[in-house]
C-alpha positions, 0 to 999 in steps of 0.5 A, a space after each residue: 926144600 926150597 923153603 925156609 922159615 926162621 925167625 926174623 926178630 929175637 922178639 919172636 913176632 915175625 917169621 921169615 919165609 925165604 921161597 927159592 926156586 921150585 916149590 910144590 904143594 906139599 911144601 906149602 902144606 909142611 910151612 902151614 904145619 911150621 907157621 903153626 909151631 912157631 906162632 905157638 911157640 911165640 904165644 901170639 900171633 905174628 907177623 910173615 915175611 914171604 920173601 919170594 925173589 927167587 921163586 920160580 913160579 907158583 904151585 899149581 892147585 896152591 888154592 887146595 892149601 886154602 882150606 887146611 890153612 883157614 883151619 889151621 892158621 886161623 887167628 894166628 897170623 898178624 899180616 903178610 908181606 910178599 916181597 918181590 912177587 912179580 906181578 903173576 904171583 902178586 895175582 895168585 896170591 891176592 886170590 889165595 888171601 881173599 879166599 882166606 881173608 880171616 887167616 891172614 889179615 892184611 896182605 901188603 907187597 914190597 920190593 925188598 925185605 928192608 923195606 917189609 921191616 919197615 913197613 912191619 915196624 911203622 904199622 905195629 899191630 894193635 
């Protein structure tokens, strides 16, 4: 799989999402399933970090996923942090998030995942 998730604090409300390579939908839909375990798992919802450096590309036909994710991560998602998206991904997931506004709350872009720490730890969530 060329996605990972872990957790990225030993508080347990952030999720770290490590993209490397190729990935296709069907990944997207086991990390939904996985996203969904481990904001159960922390009893609130959490906060991601989507670490896309070394991503090549953007699954085709990723706004499918849309859906399942509004049904399924709906109110368990803090906010996103996409770091080194380039400026396509940047695009593409912007529309993903508009489509689904409710399931992700805000959506923020960084450089590098220090950098989403920080932004993570200076805007708490209330």
């Amino acid at each position: 799989m060329a996605i990972t998730l872990s957790w990225d604090n030993p508080e347990k409300t952030i999720v770290i999402e490590k993209i490397e390579g190729k990935w296709d939908l069907s990944e997207t839909h086991q990390i939904i399933s996985q996203v969904e375990a481990m904001a159960q798992e922390a009893g609130q919802p959490v906060d991601i970090i989507v670490d896309m450096t070394e991503a090549k590309g953007v699954p085709t036909n990723l706004t499918l996923a849309a859906g399942r994710a509004d049904r399924v991560l709906r109110g368990r998602i803090n906010r996103v942090v996409l770091v080194g998206a380039n400026y396509y991904m940047e695009t593409i997931m912007g529309v993903l998030f508009k489509i689904v506004p409710k399931v992700f709350g805000s959506v923020h872009f960084a450089k590098s995942v220090e950098e989403a720490r920080a932004l993570l730890t200076a805007q708490p969530t209330q």
